[in-house]
C-alpha positions in Angstrom: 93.3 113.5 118.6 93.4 110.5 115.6 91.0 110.9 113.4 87.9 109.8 114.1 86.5 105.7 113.9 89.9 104.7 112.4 88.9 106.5 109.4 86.4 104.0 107.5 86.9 106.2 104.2 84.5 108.0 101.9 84.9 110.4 99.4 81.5 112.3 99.2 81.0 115.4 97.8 79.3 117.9 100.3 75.9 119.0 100.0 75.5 121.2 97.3 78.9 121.0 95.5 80.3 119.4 92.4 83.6 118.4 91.5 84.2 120.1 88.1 81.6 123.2 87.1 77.7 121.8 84.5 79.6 123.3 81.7 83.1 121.4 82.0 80.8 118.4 83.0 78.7 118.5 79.4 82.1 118.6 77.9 83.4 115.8 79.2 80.0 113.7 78.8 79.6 114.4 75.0 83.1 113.4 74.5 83.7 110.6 76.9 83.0 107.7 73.9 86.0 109.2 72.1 88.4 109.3 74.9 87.4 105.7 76.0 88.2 104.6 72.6 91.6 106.1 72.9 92.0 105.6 76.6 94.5 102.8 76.7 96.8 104.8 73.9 96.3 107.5 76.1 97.5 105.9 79.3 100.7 104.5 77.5 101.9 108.2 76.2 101.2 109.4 79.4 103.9 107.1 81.0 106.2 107.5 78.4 105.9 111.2 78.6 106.1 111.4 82.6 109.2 109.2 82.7 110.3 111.0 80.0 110.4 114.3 82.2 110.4 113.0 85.6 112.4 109.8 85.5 113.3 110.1 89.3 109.4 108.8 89.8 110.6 105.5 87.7 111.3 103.7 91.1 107.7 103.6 92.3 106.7 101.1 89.4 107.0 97.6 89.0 110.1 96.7 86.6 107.6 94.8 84.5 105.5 98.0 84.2 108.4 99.9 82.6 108.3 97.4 79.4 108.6 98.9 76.6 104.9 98.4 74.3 105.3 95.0 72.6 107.2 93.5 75.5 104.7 93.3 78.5 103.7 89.5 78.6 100.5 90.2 80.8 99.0 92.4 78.4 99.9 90.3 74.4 98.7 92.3 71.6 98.2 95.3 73.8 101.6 96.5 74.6 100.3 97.6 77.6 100.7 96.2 81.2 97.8 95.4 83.8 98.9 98.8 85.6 98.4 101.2 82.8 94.5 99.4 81.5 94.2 100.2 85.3 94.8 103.9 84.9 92.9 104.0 81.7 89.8 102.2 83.3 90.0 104.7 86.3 90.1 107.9 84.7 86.9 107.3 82.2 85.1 105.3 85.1 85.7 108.6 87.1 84.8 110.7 84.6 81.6 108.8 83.8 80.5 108.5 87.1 81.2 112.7 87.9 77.8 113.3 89.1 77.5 110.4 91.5 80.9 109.8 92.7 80.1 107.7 95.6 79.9 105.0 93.2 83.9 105.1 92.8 84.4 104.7 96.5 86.0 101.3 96.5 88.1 102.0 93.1 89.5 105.1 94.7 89.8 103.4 98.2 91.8 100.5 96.8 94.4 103.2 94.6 94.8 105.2 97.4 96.0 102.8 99.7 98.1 101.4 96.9 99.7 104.7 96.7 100.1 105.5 100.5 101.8 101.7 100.6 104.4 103.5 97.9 104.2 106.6 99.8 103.2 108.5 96.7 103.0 112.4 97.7 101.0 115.1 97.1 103.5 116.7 94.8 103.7 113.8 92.6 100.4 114.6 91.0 101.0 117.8 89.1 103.8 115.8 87.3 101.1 112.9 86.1 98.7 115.9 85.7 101.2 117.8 83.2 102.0 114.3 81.5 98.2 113.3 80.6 97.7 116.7 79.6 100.4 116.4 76.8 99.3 112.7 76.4 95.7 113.6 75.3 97.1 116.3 73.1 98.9 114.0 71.3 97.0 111.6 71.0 93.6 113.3 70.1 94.8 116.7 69.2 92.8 116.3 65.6 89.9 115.3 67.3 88.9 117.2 70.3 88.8 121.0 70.4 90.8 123.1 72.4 87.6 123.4 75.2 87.6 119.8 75.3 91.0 119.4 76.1 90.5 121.9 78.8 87.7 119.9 80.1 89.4 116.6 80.6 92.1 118.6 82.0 90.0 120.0 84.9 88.7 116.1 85.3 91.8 114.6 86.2 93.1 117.7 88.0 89.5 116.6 90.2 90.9 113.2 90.4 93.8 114.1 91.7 92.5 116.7 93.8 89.8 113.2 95.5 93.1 111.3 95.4 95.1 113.5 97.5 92.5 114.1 100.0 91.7 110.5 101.2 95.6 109.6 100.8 95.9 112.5 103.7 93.4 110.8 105.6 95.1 107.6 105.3 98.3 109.1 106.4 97.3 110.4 109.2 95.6 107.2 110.2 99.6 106.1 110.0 100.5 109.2 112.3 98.3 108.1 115.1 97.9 104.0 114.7 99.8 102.2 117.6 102.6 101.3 116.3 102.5 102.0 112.8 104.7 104.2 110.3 104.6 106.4 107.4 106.7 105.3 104.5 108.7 102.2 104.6 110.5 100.4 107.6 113.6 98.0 107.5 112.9 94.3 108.6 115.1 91.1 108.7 114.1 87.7 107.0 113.8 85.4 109.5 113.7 81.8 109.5 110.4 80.2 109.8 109.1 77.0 109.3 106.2 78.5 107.4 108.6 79.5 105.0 107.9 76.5 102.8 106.5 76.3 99.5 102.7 76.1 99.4 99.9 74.8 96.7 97.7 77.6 96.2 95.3 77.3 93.2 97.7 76.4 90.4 100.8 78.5 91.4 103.1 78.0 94.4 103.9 80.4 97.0 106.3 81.0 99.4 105.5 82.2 103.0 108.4 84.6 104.7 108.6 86.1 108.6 109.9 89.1 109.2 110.7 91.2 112.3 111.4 94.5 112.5 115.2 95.3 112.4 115.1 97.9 115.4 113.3 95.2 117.2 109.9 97.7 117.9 106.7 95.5 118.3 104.2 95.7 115.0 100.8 96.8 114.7 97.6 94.5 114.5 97.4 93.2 111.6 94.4 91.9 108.8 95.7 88.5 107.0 95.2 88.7 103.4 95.3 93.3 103.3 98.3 93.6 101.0 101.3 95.6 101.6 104.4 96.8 99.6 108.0 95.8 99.9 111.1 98.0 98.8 114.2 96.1 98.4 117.8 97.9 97.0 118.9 96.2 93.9 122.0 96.8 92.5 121.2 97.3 88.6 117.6 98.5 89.2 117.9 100.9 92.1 115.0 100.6 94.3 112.4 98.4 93.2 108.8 98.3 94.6 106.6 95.2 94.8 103.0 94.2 96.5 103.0 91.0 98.7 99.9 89.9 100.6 100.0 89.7 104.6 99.2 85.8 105.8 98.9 84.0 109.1 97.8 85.0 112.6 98.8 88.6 113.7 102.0 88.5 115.5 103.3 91.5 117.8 107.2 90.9 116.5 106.5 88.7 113.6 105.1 89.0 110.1 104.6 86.5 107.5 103.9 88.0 103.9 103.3 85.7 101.1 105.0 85.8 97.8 103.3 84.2 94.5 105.0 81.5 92.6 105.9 82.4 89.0 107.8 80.5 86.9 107.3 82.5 84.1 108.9 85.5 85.8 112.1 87.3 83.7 115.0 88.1 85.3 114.3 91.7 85.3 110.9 91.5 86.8 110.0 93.1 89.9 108.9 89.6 91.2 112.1 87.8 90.4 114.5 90.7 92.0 112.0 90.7 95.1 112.4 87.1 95.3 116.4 87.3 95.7 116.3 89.3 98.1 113.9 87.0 100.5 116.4 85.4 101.3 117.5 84.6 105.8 119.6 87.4 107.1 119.0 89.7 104.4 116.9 92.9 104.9 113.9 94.5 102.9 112.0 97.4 103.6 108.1 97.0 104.6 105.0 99.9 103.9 102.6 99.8 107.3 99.5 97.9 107.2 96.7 99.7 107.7 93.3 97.5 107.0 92.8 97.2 110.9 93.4 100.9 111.1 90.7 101.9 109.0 88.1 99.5 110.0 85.2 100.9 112.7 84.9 98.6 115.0 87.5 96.1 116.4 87.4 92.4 117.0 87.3 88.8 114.8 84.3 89.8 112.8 86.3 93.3 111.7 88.7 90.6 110.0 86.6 88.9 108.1 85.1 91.9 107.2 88.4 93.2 106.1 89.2 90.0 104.3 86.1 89.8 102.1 86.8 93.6 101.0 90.6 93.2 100.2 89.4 90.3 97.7 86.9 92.4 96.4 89.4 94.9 95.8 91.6 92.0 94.1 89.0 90.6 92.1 87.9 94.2 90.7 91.9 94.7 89.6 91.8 91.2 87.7 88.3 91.7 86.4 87.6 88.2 88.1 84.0 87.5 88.7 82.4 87.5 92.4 82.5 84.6 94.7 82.4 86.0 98.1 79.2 83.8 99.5 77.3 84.8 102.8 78.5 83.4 105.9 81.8 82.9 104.3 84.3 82.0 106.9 87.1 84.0 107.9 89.6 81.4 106.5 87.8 80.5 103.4 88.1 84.0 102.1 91.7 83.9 103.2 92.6 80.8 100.8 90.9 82.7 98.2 92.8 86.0 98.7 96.1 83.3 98.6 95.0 82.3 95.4 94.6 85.5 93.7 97.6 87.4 92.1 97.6 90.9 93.3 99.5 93.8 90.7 102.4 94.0 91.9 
């Protein structure tokens, strides 16, 4: 049997329980300010030290994530790309919220599906979990005690512990949607005439169809839920990229929707994505899965959907609210278009 409703997800703890023991908790409270002040130095040793050791994990990032500090031109002055303040804002959120952790429902929702889209694995965790624990060591060895350290050890290994739990759910949503698939699929690019450069905001996009390349029929889809695509490249290796679904859903047919940037290097993850859009050639697609995890089914599930994938954007660009009441299905869908999601 699926699970149940589609799996609308939630990550409460039961009754009675708490994720880390009072006494770890206190730790972590008393010395949250410091870590926070340190968090984004913090999240940059930690990637250095996990490709450092596990450089086989390097594919599963954008290109323009693996700058080196000094060289990411989203993040000036910070060294630091969008990705990593991301990490850095989760972990202390997470760790400041420990005793009401319903309130990071929608973070963890939105990295979760992120990281089923990659088709991040449970085992991948202890390797982040051993690279933040050197991290923090290195970083604020001569100012947190050995306890301490303990303590925010034991938090993330409860992050990851949440993590892996509703990315199993989501999985096995995958395993028993009609028509859907776990890990990535190969589809063609197809001609189209909605293939045409679009104005959206003040950036142009580009609109691509795609059909499966074993010719199967594709699940229902959410316009505007966002997806990843793995193409082959031949300097890079495999290189991973998020691309917004777009248009009506389409039983052989997908259209996905690929941001303009003309400020994009050569080596970027956008830019080698971009190539290989090309007719004929092929790309590799992660499942949707909005309409999968809604409750109910029907036109007002989509709009639904829609409003709470541009929440989720607008949360990872820090942009402020403007989802209205009675907003219509396709007005939130221009405004998804119109916001760049982290590739």
């Amino acid at each position: 049997m699926p699970p149940s409703s589609a799996m609308a997800l939630r990550m409460r703890k039961p009754k009675g329980s708490a994720l880390i023991d009072p006494e770890t908790e206190a730790l972590i409270k008393n010395t949250l300010p410091i870590f926070t002040k340190h968090s984004q130095q913090i999240a940059v040793q930690l990637y250095a030290n996990l490709f450092e050791q596990h450089p086989q994990l390097k594919p599963m990032f954008c290109l323009e994530f693996l700058q080196t500090p000094g060289q990411c031109k989203k993040s000036p002055g910070t060294g630091m790309s969008p990705q990593a303040k991301i990490l850095s804002d989760s972990i202390v959120n997470f760790c400041a919220n420990l005793d009401n952790i319903d309130m990071m429902n929608n973070a963890i929702e939105r990295i979760c599906a992120k990281h089923v889209s990659r088709h991040v694995k449970s085992d991948h965790y202890p390797a982040v979990a051993g690279a933040f624990s050197r991290a923090v060591r290195q970083v604020l060895k001569n100012e947190l005690s050995e306890s301490d350290l303990k303590a925010w050890d034991t938090a993330v290994s409860a992050l990851a512990g949440v993590l892996v739990k509703a990315e199993k759910e989501m999985y096995d949503c995958l395993k028993h949607g009609d028509r859907h698939w776990k890990g990535f699929r190969e589809f063609s690019v197809q001609p189209s005439e909605a293939g045409q450069p679009t104005a959206a905001g003040n950036a142009s996009r580009k609109v691509y169809a795609m059909s499966a390349s074993d010719g199967s029929k594709l699940p229902r889809i959410v316009p505007g839920e966002s997806i990843c695509v793995r193409v082959q490249h031949e300097e890079f290796g495999l290189v991973h990229y998020g691309l917004h679904l777009v248009g009506r859903p389409n039983k052989t047919e997908i259209h996905v929707s690929l941001p303009g940037n003309a400020t994009s290097s050569k080596t970027s993850s956008h830019s080698v994505v971009k190539e290989k859009l090309e007719e004929g050639h092929h790309v590799e697609l992660s499942s949707p899965m909005a309409y999968l995890t809604s409750k109910k089914r029907g036109k007002s599930v989509q709009s639904r959907a829609l409003k709470h994938d541009l929440t989720r954007v607008q949360e990872a660009s820090r942009l402020p609210g403007v989802i209205t009441r009675g907003q219509t299905t396709k007005g939130v869908q221009r405004q998804v278009r119109r916001m760049e999601d982290i590739g």
